[in-house]
FIPAPA-763934 format. One record per residue: x, y, z of N, C-alpha, C in turn; residue in one letter. Coordinates in steps of 0.1 Angstrom, whole numbers, padded with zeros to 4 digits, always signed. Example, Ala and Ser with C-alpha at 12.3 -4.5 7.8 and 13.67 -1.06 7.14 Angstrom:
! residues 2
+0132-0057+0078+0123-0045+0078+0132-0033+0078a;+0128-0022+0071+0137-0011+0071+0129+0000+0079s;
This chain:
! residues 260
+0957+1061+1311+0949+1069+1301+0944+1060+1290x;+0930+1056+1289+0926+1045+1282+0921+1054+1269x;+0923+1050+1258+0918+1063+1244+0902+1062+1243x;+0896+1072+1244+0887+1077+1243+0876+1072+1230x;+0870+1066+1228+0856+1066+1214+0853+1080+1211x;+0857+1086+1199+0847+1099+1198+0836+1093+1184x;+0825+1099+1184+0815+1099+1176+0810+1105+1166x;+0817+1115+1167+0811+1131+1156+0818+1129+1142x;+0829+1117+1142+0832+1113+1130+0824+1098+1121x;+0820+1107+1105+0815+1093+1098+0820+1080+1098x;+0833+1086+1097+0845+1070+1096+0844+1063+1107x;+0848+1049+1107+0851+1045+1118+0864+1046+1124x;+0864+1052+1139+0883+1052+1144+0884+1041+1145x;+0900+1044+1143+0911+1029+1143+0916+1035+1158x;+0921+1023+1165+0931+1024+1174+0945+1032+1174x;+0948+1033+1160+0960+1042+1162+0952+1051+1162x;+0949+1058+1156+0937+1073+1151+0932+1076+1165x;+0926+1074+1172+0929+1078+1187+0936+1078+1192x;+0948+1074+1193+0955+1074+1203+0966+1085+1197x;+0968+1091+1182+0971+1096+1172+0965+1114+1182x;+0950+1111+1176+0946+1123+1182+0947+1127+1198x;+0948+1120+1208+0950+1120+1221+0966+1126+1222x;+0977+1118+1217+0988+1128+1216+0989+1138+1210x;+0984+1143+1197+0977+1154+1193+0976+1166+1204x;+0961+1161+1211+0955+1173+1219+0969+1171+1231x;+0975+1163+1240+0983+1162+1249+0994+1176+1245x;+0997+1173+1232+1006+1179+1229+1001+1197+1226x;+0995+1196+1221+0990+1211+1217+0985+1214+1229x;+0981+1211+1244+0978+1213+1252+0989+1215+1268x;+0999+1209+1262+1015+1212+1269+1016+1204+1279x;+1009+1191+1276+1012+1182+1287+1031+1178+1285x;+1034+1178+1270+1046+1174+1268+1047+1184+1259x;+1061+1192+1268+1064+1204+1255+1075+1204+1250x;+1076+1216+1239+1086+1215+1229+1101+1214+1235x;+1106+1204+1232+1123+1201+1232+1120+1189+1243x;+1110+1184+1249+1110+1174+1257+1102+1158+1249x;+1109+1147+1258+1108+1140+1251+1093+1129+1252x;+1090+1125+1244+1073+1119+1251+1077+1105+1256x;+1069+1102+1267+1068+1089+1270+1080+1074+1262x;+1082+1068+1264+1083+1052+1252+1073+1050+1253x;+1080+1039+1244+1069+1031+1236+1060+1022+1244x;+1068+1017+1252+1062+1004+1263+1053+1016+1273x;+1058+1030+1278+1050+1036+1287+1036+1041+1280x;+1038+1047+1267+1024+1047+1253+1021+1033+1250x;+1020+1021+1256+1013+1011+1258+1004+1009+1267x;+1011+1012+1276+1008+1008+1288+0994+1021+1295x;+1000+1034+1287+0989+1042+1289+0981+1044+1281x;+0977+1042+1271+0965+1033+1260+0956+1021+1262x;+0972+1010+1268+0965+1000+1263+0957+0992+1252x;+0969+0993+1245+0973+0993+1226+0987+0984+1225x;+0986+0979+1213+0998+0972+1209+1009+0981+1207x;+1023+0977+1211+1030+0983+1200+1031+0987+1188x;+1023+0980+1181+1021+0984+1167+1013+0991+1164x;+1006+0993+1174+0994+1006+1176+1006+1021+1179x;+1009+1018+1187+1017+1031+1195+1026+1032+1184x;+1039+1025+1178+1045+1028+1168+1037+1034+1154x;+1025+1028+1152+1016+1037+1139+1014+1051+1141x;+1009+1053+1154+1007+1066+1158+1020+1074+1157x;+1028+1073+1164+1040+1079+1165+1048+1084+1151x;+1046+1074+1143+1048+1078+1131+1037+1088+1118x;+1026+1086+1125+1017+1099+1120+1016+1107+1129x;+1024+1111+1139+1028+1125+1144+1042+1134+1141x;+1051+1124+1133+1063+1127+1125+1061+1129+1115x;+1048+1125+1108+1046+1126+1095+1043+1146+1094x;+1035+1147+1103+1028+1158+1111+1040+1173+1110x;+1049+1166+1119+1057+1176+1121+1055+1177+1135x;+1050+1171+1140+1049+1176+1156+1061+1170+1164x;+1065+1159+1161+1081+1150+1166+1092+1145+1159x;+1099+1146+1163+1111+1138+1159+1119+1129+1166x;+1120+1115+1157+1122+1108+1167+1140+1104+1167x;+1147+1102+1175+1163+1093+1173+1165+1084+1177x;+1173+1079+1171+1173+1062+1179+1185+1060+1191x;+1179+1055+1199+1188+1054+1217+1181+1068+1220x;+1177+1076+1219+1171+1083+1223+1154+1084+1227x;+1149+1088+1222+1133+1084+1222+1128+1095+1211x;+1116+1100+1215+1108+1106+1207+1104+1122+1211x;+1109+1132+1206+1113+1146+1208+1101+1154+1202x;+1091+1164+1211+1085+1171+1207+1094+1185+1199x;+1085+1189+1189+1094+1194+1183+1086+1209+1176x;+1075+1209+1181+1063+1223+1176+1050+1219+1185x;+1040+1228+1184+1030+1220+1196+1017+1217+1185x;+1020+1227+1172+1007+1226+1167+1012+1219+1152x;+1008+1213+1146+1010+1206+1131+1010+1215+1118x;+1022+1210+1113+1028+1222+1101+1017+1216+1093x;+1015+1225+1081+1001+1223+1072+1004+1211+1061x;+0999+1202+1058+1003+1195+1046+1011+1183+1050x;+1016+1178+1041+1031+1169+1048+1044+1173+1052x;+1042+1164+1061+1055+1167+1071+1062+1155+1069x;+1076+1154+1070+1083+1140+1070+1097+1146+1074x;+1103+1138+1086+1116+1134+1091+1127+1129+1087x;+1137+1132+1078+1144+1127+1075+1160+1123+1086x;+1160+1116+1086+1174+1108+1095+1179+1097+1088x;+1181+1090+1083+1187+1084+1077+1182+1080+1063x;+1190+1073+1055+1185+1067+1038+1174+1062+1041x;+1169+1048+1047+1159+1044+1047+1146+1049+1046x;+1147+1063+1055+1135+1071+1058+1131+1081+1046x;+1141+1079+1034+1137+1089+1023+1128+1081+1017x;+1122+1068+1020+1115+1060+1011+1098+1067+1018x;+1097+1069+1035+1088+1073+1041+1085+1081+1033x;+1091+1094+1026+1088+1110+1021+1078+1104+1009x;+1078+1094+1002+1069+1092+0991+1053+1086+0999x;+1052+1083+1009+1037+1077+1013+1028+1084+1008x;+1027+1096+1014+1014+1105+1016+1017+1120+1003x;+1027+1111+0989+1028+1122+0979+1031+1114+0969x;+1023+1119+0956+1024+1111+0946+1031+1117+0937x;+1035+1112+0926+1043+1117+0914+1040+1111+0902x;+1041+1125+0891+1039+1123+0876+1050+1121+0869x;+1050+1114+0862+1064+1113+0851+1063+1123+0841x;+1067+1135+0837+1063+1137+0827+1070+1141+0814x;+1084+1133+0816+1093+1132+0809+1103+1124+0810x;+1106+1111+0801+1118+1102+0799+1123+1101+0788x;+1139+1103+0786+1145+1103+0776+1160+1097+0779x;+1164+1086+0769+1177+1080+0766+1187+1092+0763x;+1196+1096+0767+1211+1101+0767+1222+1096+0766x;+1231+1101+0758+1249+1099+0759+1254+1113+0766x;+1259+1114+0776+1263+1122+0783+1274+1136+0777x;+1269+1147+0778+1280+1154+0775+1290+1157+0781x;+1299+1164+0784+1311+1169+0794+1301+1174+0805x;+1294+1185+0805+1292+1189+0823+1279+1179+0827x;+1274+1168+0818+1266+1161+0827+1269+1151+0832x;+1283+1147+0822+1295+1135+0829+1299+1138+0841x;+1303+1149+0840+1309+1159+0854+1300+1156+0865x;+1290+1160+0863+1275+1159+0875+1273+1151+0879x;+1271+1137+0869+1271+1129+0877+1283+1114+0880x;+1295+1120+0877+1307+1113+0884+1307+1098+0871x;+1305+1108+0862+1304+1095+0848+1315+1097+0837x;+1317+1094+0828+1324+1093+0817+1314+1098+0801x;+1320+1109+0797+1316+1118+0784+1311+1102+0771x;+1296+1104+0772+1294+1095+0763+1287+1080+0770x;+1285+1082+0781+1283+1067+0787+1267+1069+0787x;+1257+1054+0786+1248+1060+0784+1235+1060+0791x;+1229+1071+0795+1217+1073+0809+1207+1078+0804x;+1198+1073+0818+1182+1081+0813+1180+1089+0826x;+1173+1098+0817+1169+1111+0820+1156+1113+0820x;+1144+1115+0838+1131+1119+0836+1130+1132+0845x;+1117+1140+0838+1111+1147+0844+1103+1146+0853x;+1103+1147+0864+1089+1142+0875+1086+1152+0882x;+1069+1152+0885+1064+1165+0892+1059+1154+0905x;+1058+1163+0920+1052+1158+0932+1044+1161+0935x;+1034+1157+0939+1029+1162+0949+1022+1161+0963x;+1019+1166+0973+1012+1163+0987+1002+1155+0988x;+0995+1154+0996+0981+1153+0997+0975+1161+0998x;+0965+1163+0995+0960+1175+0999+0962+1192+0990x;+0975+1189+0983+0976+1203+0974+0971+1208+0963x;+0969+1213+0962+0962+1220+0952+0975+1222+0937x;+0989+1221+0944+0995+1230+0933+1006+1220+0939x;+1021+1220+0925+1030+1207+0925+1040+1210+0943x;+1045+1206+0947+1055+1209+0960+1068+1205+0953x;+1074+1199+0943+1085+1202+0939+1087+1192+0920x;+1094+1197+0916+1096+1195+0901+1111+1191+0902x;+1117+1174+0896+1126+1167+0897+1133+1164+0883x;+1145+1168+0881+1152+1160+0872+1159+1148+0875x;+1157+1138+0873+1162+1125+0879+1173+1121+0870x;+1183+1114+0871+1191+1104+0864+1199+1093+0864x;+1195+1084+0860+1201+1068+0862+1209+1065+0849x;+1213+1055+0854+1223+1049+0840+1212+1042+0834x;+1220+1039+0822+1205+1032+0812+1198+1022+0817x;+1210+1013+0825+1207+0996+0825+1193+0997+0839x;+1197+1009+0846+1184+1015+0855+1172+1018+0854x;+1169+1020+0836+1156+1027+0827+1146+1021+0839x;+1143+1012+0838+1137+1004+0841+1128+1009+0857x;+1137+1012+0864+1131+1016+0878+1123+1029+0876x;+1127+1041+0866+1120+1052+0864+1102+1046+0857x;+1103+1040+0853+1087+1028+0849+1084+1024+0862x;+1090+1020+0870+1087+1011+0883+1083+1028+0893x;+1091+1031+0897+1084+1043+0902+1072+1049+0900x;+1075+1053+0886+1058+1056+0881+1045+1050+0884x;+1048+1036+0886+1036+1027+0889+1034+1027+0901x;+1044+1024+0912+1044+1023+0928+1046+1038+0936x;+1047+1045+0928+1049+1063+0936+1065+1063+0949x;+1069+1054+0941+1078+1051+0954+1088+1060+0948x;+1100+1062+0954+1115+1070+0951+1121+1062+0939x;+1125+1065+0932+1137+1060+0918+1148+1051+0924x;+1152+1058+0936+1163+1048+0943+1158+1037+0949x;+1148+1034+0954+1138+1025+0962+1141+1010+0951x;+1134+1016+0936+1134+1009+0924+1143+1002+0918x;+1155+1012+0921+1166+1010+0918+1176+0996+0924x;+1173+0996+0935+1176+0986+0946+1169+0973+0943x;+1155+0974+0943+1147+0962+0940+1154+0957+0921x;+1156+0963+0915+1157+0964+0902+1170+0955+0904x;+1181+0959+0907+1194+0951+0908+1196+0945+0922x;+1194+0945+0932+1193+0937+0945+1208+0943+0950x;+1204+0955+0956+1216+0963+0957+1212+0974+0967x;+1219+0974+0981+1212+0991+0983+1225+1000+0984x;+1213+1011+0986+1224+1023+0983+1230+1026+0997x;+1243+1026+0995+1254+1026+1010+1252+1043+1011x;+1251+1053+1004+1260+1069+1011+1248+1077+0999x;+1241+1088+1008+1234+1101+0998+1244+1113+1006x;+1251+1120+0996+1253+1130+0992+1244+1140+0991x;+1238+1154+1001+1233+1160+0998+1236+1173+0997x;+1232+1184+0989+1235+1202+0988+1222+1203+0985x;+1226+1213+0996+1212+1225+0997+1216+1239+0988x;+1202+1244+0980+1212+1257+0976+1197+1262+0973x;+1196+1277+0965+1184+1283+0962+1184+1282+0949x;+1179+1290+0939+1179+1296+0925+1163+1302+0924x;+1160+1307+0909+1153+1312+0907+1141+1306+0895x;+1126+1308+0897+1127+1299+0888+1126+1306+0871x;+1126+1294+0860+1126+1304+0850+1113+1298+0846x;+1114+1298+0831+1097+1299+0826+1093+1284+0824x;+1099+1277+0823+1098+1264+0821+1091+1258+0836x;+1104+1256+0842+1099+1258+0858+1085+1266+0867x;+1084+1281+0863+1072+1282+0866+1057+1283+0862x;+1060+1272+0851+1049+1268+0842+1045+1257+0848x;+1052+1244+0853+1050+1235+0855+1049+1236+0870x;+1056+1242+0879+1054+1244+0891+1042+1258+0898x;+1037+1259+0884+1023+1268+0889+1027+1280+0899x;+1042+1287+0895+1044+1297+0903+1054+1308+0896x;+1059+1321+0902+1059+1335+0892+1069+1331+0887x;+1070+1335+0873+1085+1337+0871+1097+1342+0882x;+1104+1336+0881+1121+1346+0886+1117+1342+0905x;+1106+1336+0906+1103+1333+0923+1114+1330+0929x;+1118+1328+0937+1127+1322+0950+1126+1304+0946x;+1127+1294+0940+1131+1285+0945+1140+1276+0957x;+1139+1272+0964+1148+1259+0970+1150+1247+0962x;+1165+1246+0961+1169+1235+0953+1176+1227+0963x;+1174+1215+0963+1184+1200+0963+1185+1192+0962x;+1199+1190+0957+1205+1180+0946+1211+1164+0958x;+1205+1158+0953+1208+1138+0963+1222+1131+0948x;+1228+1131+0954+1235+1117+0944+1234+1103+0954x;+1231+1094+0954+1230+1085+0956+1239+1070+0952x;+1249+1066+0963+1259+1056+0958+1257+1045+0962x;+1264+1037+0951+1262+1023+0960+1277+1019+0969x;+1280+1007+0973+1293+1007+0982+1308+1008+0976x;+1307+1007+0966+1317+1012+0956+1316+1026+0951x;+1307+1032+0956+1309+1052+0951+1307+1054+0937x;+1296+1041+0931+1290+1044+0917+1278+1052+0920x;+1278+1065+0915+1264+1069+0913+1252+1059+0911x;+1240+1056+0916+1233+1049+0912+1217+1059+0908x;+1219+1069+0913+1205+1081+0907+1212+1092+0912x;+1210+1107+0904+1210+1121+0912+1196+1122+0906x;+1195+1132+0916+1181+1141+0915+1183+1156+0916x;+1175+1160+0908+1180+1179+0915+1163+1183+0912x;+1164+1182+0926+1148+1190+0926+1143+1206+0934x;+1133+1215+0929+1132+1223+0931+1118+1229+0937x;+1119+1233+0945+1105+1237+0957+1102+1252+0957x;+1094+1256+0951+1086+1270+0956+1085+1272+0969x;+1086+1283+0973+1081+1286+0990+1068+1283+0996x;+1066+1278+1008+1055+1280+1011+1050+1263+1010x;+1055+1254+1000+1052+1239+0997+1061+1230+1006x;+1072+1236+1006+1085+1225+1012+1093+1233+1022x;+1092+1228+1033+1107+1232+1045+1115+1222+1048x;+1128+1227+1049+1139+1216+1051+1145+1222+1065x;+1144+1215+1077+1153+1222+1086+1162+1209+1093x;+1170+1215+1095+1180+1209+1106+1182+1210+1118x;+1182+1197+1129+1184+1201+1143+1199+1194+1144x;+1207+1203+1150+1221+1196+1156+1224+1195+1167x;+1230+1183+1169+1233+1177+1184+1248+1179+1184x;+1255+1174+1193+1269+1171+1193+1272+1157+1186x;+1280+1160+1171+1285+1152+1166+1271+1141+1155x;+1258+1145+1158+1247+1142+1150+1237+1155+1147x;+1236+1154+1128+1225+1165+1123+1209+1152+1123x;+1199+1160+1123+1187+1154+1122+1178+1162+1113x;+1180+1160+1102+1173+1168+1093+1155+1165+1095x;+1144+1175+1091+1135+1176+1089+1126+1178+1078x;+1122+1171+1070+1118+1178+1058+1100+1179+1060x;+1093+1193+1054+1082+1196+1056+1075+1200+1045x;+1064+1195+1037+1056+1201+1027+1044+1207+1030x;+1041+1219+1023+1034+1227+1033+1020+1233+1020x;+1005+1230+1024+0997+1238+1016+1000+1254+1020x;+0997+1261+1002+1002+1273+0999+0987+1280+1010x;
């Protein structure tokens, strides 16, 4: 299957971008269907005739998509036939939480120095009085018109630094954090939970009062079990899906951002 030239677009195609769209239509056309696994990598070579790093690009803007999911020793798992709206992103391990920032940018739009009180010591596995920064950050998709989630972030002071660095590179606070002290983060901690929003919240996230939010909260450690960021962020409906697929003895989480 050699990828096709199409014409009716101004841009010029790239070789992933066809071969992108080709598994696209394959797929929404049921050549490979839901719960079955596509081709490898070497056999989407070989039926292209494209680099691996062709086939790998693509593959990865069909997970961005929502259309696959991939595991490792495993291969690459159809997983819907048609593409969730907006951004889509796979979560499976830490590394891949750095993916979720590509195709979504973020505002800072609040930083502030702290000495910790008792329940924020508590929260984040600190000591009453030690001293952290605290930002406000809004997200968003590509493509949205309105924020997909609103973040309370927090690092220790000597971290300030990465919430600046973020801001500039749109990248994760932990990403920063790592480059910042040459350190990565060994274990995320995550809870899922709901709440509601209030006025603050649905002012800045452009939605009703008292709505339905989705909340969750990441702490993030390094190999000694020091907090190095929590985040507690909050998603309107209709912007962000979180699902889970479980195997025996492995979860494969999914995360999806979605236009309203």
């Amino acid at each position: 299957m050699a990828i096709r030239q199409t014409t009716h677009s101004s841009a010029p195609a790239t070789k992933r971008s066809l071969v992108l769209h080709q598994l696209v239509e394959s797929i929404k056309k049921g050549q490979w269907t839901v719960n079955t696994l596509l081709p490898t990598e070497a056999q989407l070579q070989s039926m292209f005739g494209v680099s691996r790093h062709t086939v790998r690009g693509a593959l990865a803007d069909l997970q961005q998509m929502g259309l696959v999911a991939s595991q490792q020793g495993v291969g690459t798992r159809v997983i819907r036939r048609r593409a969730a709206p907006g951004y889509s992103q796979s979560l499976q391990n830490i590394s891949e939480l750095a993916y979720y920032a590509r195709n979504t940018s973020v505002q800072t739009l609040e930083v502030e120095d702290v000495q910790l009180n008792a329940s924020e010591a508590e929260m984040l596995e600190a000591q009453v009085g030690d001293p952290w920064c605290h930002a406000i950050t809004l997200r968003m998709a590509d493509g949205q018109s309105v924020p997909m989630g609103l973040s309370s972030v927090w690092v220790p002071s000597e971290s300030r630094k990465a919430i600046a660095a973020s801001r500039r590179s749109g990248m994760p606070v932990f990403m920063e954090v790592q480059k910042l002290h040459k350190l990565m983060v060994n274990e995320v901690r995550q809870v899922i939970g709901a709440t509601v929003a209030d006025a603050g919240q649905s002012r800045l996230l452009r939605c009703e009062l008292r709505e339905p939010l989705l909340r969750i909260r990441r702490w993030y450690f390094d190999i000694n079990h020091r907090v190095l960021e929590m985040s507690d962020t909050y998603h309107p409906p209709g912007r962000f899906e979180y699902s889970v697929t479980l195997h025996h003895g492995i979860a494969h989480p999914h995360a999806h951002a979605q236009h309203n």
